[in-house]
C-alpha positions as CSV (number, residue, x, y, z in Angstrom):
1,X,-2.5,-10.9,18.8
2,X,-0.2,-9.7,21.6
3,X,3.0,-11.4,19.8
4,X,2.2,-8.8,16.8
5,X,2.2,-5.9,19.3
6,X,4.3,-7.1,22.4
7,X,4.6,-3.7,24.2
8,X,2.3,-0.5,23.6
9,X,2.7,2.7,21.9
10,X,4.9,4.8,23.9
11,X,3.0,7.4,26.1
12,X,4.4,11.4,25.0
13,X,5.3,11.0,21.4
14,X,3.5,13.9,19.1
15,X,1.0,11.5,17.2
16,X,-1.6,13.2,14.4
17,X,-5.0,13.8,14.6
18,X,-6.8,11.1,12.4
19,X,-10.6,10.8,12.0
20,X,-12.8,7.6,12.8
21,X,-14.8,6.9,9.9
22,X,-17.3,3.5,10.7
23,X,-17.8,1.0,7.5
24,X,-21.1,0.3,9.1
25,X,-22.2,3.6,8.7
26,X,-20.9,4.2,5.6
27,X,-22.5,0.6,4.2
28,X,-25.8,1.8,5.9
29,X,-25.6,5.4,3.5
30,X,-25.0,7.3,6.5
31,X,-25.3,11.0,4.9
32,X,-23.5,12.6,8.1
33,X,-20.6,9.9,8.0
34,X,-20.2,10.1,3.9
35,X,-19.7,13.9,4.6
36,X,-17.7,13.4,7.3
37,X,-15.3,11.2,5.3
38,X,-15.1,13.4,2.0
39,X,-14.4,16.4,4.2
40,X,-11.3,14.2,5.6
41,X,-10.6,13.0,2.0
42,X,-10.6,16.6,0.1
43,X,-8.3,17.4,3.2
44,X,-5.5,14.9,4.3
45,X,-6.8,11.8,2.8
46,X,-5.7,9.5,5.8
47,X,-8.4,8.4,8.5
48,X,-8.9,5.5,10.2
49,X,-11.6,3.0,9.3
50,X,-13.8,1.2,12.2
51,X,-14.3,-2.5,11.3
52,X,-15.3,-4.0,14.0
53,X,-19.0,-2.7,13.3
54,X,-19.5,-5.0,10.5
55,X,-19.1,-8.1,9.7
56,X,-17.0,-7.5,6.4
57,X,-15.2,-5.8,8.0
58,X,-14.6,-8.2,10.8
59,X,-13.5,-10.7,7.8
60,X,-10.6,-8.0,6.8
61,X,-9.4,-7.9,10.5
62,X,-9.4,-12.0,10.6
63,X,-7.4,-11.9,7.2
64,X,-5.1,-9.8,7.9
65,X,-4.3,-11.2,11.5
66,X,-3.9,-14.7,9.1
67,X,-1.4,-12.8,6.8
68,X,0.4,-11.1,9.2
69,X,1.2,-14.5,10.9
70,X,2.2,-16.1,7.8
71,X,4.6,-13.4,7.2
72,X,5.8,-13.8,10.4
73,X,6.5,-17.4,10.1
74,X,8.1,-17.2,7.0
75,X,10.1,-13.7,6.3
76,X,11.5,-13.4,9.8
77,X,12.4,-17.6,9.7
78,X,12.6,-18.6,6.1
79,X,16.5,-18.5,4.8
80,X,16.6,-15.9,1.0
81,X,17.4,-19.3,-0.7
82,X,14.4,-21.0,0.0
83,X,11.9,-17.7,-0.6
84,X,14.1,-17.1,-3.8
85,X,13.1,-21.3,-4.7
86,X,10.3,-20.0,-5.8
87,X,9.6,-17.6,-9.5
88,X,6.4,-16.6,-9.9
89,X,5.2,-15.2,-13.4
90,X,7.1,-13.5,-16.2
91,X,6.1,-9.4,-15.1
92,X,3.3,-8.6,-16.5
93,X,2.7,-5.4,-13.6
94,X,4.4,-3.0,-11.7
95,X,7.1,-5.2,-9.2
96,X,5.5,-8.6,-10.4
97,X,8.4,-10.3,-10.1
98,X,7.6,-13.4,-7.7
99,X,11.2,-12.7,-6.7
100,X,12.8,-12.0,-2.8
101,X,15.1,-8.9,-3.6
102,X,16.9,-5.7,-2.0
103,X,14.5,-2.9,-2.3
104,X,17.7,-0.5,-1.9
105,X,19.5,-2.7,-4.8
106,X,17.0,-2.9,-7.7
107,X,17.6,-1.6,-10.8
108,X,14.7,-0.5,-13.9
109,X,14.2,-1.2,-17.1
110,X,14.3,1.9,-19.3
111,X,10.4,1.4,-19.3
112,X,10.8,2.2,-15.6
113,X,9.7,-1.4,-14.1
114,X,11.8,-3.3,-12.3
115,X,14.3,-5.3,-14.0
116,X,13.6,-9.0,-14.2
117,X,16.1,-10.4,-16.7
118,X,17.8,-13.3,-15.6
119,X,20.8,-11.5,-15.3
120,X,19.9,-8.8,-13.1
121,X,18.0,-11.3,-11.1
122,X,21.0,-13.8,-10.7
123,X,23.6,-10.7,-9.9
124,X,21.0,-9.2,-7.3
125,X,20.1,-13.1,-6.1
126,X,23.6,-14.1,-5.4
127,X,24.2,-11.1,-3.0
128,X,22.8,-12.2,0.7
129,X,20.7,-9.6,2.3
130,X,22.4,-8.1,5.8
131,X,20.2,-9.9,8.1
132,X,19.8,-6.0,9.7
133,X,18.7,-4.4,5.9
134,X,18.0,-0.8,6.0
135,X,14.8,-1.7,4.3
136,X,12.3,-4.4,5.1
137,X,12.1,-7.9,3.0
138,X,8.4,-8.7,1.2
139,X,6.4,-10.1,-0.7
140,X,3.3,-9.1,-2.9
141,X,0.6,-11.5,-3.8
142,X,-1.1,-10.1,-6.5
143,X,-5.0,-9.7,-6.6
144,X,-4.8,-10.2,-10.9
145,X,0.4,-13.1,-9.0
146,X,3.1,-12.5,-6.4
147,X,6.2,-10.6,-6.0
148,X,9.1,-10.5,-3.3
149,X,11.2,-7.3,-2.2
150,X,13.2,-6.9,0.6
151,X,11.9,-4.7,3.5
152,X,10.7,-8.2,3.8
153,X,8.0,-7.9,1.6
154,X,5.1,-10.3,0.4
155,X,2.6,-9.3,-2.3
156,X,0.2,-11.3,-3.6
157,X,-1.3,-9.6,-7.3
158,X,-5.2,-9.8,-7.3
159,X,-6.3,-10.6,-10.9
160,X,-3.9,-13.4,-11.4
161,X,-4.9,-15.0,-8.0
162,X,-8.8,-14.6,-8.6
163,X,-8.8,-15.1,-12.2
164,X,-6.6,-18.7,-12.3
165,X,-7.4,-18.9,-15.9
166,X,-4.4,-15.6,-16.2
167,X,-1.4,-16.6,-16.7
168,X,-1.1,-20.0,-15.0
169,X,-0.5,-18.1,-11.4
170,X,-0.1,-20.0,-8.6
171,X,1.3,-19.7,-4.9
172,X,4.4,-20.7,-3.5
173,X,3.2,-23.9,-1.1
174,X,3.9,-21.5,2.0
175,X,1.4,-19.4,1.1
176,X,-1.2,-21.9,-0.6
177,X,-2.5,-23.1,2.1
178,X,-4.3,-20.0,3.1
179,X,-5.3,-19.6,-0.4
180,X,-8.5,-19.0,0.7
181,X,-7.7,-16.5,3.2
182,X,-5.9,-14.5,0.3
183,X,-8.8,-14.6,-1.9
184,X,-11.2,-13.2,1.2
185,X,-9.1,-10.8,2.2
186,X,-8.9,-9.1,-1.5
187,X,-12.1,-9.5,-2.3
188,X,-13.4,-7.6,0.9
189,X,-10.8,-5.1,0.6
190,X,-11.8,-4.4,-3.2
191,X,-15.4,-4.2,-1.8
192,X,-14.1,-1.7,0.4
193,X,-12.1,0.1,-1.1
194,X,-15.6,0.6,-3.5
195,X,-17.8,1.6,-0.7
196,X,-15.4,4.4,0.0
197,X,-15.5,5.3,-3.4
198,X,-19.3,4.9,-3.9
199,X,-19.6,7.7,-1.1
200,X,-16.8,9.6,-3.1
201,X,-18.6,9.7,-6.4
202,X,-21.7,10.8,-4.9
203,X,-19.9,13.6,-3.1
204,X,-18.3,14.6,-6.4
205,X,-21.4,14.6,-8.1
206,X,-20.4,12.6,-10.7
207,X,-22.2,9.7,-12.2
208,X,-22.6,6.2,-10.9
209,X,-19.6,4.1,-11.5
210,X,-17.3,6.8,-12.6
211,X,-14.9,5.9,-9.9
212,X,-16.5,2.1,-9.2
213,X,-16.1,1.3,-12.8
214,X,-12.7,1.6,-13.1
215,X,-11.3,-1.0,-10.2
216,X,-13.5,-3.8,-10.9
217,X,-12.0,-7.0,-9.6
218,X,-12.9,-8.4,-12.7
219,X,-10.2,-6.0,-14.9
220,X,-6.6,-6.1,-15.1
221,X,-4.9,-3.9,-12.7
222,X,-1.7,-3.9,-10.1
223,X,-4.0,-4.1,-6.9
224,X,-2.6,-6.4,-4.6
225,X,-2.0,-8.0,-1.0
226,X,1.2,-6.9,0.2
227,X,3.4,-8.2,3.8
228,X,6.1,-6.4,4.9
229,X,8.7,-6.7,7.5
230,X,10.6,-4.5,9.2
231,X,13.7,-5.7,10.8
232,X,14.4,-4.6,14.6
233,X,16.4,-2.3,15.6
234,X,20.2,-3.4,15.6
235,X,22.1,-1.7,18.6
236,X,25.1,0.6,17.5
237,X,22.9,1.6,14.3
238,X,21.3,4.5,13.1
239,X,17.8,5.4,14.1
240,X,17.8,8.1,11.5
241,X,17.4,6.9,8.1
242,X,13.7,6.3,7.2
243,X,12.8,2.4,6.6
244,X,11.2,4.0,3.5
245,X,11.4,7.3,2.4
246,X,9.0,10.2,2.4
247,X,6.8,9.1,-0.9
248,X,2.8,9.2,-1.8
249,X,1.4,6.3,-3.0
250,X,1.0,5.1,-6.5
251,X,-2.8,3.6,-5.9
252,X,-6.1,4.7,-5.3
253,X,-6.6,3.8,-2.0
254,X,-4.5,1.7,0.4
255,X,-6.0,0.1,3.5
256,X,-3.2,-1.0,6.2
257,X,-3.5,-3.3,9.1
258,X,-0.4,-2.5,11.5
259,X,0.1,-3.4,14.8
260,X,3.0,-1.4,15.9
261,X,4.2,1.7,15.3
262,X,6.3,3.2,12.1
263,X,4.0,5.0,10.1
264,X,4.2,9.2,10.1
265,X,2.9,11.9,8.2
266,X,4.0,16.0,8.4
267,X,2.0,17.6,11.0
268,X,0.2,20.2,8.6
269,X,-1.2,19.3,5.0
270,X,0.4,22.7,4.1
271,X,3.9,21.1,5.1
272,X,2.7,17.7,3.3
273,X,2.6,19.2,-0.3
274,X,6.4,20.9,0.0
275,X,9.5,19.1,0.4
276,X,12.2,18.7,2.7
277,X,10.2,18.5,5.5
278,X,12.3,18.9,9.2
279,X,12.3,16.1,11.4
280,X,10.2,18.5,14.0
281,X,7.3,18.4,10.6
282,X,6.9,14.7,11.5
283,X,4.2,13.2,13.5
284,X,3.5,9.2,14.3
285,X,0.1,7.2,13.5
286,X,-0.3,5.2,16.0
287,X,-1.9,2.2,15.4
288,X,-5.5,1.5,16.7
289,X,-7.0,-1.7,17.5
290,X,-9.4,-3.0,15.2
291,X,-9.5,-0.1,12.7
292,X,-7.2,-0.1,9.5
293,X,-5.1,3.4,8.5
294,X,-6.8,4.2,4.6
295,X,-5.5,6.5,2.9
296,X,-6.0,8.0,-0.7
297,X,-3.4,7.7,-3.6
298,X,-2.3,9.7,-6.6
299,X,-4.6,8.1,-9.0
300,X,-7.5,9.3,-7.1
301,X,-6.2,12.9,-6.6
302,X,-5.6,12.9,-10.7
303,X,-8.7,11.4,-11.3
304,X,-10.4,14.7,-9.3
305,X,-7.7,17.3,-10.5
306,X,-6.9,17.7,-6.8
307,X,-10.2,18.1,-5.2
308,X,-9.2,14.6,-3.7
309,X,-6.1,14.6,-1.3
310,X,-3.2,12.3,-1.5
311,X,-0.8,12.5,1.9
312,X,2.9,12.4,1.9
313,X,4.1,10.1,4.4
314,X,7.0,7.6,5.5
315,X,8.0,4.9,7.4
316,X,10.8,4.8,10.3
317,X,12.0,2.2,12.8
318,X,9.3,1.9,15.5
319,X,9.0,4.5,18.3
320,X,10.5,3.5,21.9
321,X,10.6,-0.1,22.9
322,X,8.6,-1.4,20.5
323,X,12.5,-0.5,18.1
324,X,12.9,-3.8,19.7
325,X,11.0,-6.2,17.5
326,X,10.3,-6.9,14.1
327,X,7.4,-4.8,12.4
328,X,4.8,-6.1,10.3
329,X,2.0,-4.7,8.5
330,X,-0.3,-5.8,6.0
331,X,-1.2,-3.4,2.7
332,X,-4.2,-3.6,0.2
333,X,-3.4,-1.6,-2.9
334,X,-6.3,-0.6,-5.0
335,X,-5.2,0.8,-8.6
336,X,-7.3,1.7,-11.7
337,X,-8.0,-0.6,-14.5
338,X,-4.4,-0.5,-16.6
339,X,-6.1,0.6,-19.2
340,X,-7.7,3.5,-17.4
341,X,-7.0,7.1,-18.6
342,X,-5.5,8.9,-16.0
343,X,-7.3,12.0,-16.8
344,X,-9.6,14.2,-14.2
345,X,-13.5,13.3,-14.7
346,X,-15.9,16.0,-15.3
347,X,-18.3,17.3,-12.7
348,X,-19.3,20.7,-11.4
349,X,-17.5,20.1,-8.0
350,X,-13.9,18.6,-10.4
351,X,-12.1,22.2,-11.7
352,X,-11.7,21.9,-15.2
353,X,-8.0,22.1,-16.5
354,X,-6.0,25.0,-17.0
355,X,-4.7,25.8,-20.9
356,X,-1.3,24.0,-19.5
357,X,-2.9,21.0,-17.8
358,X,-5.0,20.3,-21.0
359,X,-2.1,20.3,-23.0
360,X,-0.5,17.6,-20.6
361,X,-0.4,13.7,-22.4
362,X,-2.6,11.4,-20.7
363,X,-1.2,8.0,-20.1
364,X,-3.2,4.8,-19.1
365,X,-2.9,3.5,-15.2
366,X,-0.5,1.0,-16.1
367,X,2.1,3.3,-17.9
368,X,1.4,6.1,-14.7
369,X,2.3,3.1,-11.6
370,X,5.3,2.6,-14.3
371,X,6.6,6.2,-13.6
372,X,5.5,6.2,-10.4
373,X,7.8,3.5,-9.2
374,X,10.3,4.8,-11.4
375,X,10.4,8.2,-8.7
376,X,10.1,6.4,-5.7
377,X,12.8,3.9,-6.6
378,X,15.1,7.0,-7.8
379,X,14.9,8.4,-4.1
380,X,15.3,5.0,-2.5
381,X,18.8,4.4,-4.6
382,X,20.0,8.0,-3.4
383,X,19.8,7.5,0.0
């Protein structure tokens, strides 16, 4: 897909290390590969994941080629007032609001979502979006509905779109008719996204389905399909200001399909769990054909009280030439169950809490993505 990538990764730029993990191998119970992976995992929690060895994994790459090209077709073409013709569901999820909107302009509700009352949707509607937006425009289709942010953005919510009978969801008609293709693509990421956490539980020595159990397609949650955009470079502009902030994800694990690059990561976990990281602390992951980037969330290094790594990392204007053209990526985000306690499980390789951490509230998944967004938005509207 050359028009996805039309000129390579520049040559010279200080890239990090990521390990090659293979889905065949891991599918196939590969002991050396599982340890390989958990090693990675309990380390930097980023790696890059072969699929071109198996045929699910094969059906991810075709998927997200598809969704790639339907962003592209729409989010770089389509004008804000015909996205914005189409409302999808009253929020029932973290940034379900089925609306296009200003990443760098939305407001929360003092539950920390984003706020989708009428008003606040009308105010932020009526502005029109620099066609040269610090952040990207996009769209989430969720795996339980779909919502619309501006980096571009396109997310498609996974329970609502595999379980019709929730909520009445449906797709706008320009992305209906890869309906299919939506449902595929989710249901071989959530598959996924379960293999690598099979091989986690048995690692962790903890029981069958302790980690498998809790993202089940079949139970609410925010997982979802998400296509961003990130506009081109625009000559006389700065190249400094991140297209999205340094941040950890609120998920427990996201696979990304990217074609050029953006993405970076501090060069030493030791500089990735402190802040204010130096410009010099950042290094690029540059893309590799036909493996995704997966990397671990929060909800997983809760869920292990830490033995499991979540990576800090952001996302600039592309390196080089490449500054040239419009980015796009494609995101699978795998959360727990909402009603999932986001406590650490018990095993003899999971520390048990300290007096303080035990004293801690637990909150379910839903209420913990709530507060999540709430910090990451909170940087976003400072800078």
């Amino acid at each position: 897909m050359d028009d996805f990538c039309p000129v390579p990764f520049p040559d010279g730029l200080p890239t990090v290390h990521l390990e090659r993990i293979s889905l065949a191998k891991l599918l196939d119970s590969d002991s050396a590969e599982a340890a390989k992976m958990f090693d990675v995992c309990t380390r930097e929690g980023f790696f890059y994941l072969n699929l071109t060895d198996h045929p699910k994994g094969l059906r991810m790459l075709e998927a997200a080629n598809v969704a790639c090209r339907t962003g592209k077709d729409t989010l770089g073409t389509s004008t804000m007032a015909e996205k914005q013709e189409y409302k999808g569901r009253e929020q029932v999820g973290i940034f379900d609001t089925g609306s296009v909107l200003e990443v760098g302009k939305m407001k929360l509700t003092a539950h920390g979502r984003v706020d989708t009352s009428v008003h606040s949707l009308m105010r932020l509607a009526s502005r029109r979006p620099s066609r040269h937006s610090t952040y990207a425009l996009l769209h989430n289709i969720p795996a339980v509905h779909i919502r619309e942010i501006s980096l571009t953005r396109k997310q498609i919510p996974q329970y609502e779109l595999l379980n019709k009978e929730a909520g009445g969801f449906q797709l706008p008609p320009w992305l209906a008719k890869n309906e299919d293709t939506w449902r595929a693509a989710m249901r071989d990421g959530n598959t996924v996204a379960n293999i690598i956490m099979g091989v986690l539980e048995r690692e962790l020595q903890v029981p069958t389905g302790s980690l498998t159990s809790r993202h089940r397609m079949t139970d609410r949650s925010s997982d979802f399909l998400r296509v961003l955009r990130y506009p081109k470079f625009v000559p006389g502009k700065s190249l400094s200001r991140p297209g999205f902030p340094p941040h950890r994800d609120a998920v427990s694990v996201a696979i990304l399909f990217t074609w050029l690059g953006g993405l970076q990561v501090p060069a030493n976990v030791s500089t990735a769990e402190a802040d204010g990281e130096s410009e010099e602390d950042w290094r690029w992951v540059k893309p590799l054909p036909g493996h995704a980037i997966v990397n671990l969330g929060d909800a997983l290094q809760i869920l292990t009280n830490n033995v499991l790594k979540s990576r800090k990392h952001r996302v600039v204007k592309a390196p080089g030439p490449q500054a040239g053209f419009d980015r796009y990526s494609v995101l699978l985000g795998i959360r727990p169950a909402n009603e999932t306690p986001m406590r650490a499980l018990k095993s003899p390789r999971i520390p048990e809490y300290t007096a303080e951490q035990a004293k801690a509230e637990v909150v379910d998944a839903q209420e913990w993505g709530a507060n999540s967004v709430r910090k990451v938005l909170s940087v976003m509207e400072k800078k």
